[in-house]
C-alpha positions as CSV (number, residue, x, y, z in Angstrom):
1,X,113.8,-8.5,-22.8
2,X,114.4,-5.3,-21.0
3,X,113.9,-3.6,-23.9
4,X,110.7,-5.2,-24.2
5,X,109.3,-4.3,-20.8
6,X,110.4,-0.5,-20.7
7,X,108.3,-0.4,-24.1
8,X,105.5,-1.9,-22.9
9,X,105.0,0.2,-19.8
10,X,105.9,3.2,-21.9
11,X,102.7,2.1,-24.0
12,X,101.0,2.5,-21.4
13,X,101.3,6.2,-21.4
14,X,100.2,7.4,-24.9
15,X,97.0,9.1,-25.0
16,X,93.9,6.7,-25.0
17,X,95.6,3.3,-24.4
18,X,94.9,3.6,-20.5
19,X,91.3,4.1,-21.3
20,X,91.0,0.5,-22.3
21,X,91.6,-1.6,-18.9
22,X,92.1,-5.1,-21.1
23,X,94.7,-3.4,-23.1
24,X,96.3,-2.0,-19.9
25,X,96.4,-4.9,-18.0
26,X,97.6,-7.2,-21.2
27,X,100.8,-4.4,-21.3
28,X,101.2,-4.6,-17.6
29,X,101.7,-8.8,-17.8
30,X,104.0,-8.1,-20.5
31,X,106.4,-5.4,-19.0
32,X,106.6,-7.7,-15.9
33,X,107.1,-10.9,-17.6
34,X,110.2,-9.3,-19.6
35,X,111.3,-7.3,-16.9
36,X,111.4,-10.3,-14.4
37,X,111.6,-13.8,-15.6
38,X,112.3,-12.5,-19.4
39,X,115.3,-10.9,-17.1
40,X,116.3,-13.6,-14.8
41,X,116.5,-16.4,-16.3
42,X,118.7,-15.5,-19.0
43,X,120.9,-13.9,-16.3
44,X,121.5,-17.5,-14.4
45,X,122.3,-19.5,-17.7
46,X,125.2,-16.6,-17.8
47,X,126.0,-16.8,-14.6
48,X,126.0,-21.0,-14.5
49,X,128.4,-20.4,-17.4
50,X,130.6,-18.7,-16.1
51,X,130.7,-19.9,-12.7
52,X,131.4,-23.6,-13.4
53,X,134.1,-22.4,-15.9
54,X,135.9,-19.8,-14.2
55,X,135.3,-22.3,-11.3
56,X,137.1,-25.2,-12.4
57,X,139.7,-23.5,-14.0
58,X,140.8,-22.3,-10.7
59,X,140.2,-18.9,-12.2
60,X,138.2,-17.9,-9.4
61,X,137.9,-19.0,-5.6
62,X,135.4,-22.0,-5.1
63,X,133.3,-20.5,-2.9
64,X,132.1,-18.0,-5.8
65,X,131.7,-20.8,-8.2
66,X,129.4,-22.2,-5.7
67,X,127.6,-18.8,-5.2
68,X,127.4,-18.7,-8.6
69,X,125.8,-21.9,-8.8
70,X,123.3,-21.2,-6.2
71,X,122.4,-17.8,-7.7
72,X,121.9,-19.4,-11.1
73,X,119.7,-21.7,-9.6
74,X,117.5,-19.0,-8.0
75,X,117.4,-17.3,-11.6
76,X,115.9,-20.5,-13.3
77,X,113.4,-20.8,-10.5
78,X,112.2,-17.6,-11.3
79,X,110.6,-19.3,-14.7
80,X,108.1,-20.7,-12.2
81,X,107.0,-16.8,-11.5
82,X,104.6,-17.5,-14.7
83,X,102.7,-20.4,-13.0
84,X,103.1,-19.9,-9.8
85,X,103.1,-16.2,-8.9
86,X,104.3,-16.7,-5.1
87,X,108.2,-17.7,-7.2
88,X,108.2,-14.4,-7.8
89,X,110.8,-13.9,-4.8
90,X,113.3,-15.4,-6.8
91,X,113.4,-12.8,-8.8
92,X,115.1,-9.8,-6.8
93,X,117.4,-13.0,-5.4
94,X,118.4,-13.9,-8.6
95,X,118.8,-9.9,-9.7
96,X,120.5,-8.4,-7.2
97,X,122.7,-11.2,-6.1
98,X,123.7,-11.7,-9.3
99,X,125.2,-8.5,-9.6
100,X,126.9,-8.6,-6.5
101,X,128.3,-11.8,-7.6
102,X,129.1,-10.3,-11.1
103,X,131.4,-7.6,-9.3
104,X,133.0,-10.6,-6.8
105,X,134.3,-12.4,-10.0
106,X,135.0,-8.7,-11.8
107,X,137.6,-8.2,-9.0
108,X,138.9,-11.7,-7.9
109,X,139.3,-12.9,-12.0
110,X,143.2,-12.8,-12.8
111,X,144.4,-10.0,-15.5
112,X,146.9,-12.8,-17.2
113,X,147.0,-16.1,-17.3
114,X,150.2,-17.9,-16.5
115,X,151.8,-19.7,-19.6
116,X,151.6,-22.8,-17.8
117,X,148.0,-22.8,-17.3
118,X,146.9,-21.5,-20.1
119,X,148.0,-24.6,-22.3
120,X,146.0,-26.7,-19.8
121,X,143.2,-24.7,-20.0
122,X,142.7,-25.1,-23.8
């Protein structure tokens, strides 16, 4: 979805396509809408994924599953952006959050699993 937006606001900028204001603004709603929600909420069904899993394997602390949780939460609130424009806030929670919380598990998720574990994760 990234993709998507940077393509469509680099559309924007070929000669004669920001002559025609309908054509401009359609472009506009579409690099936004991949940029943010298209971004978001893809972001907290990753991060609900791995959150409740890591989480309840013990493979991370509780209190990052939980953050987890309640940044994945703000990610799927984001979808109401397209509605209701004032969700929008959810949006840099969701994004920047979420990458803090992606570098929290990066450094507190084990390197090995014990032998013991393991056969009780599976």
């Amino acid at each position: 979805m990234l993709m998507l937006s940077a393509l469509s606001a680099w559309s924007i900028t070929r000669p004669g396509v920001g002559d025609i204001d309908s054509v401009v603004r359609a472009l506009q709603a579409l690099s936004f809408a991949g940029g943010g929600p298209g971004f978001v909420v893809p972001l907290g069904i990753f991060i609900a994924g791995v959150s409740v899993t890591a989480g309840l394997y013990r493979f991370i602390p509780r209190w990052l599953m939980v953050l987890g949780i309640v940044v994945a939460v703000a990610c799927e609130l984001a979808s109401l952006t397209l509605p209701i424009y004032n969700a929008a806030y959810f949006i840099p929670i969701g994004r920047f959050i979420g990458i803090i919380w992606m570098i929290a598990v990066a450094i507190t998720l084990p390197g090995s699993i014990p032998a013991g574990q393991a056969s009780s994760a599976a």
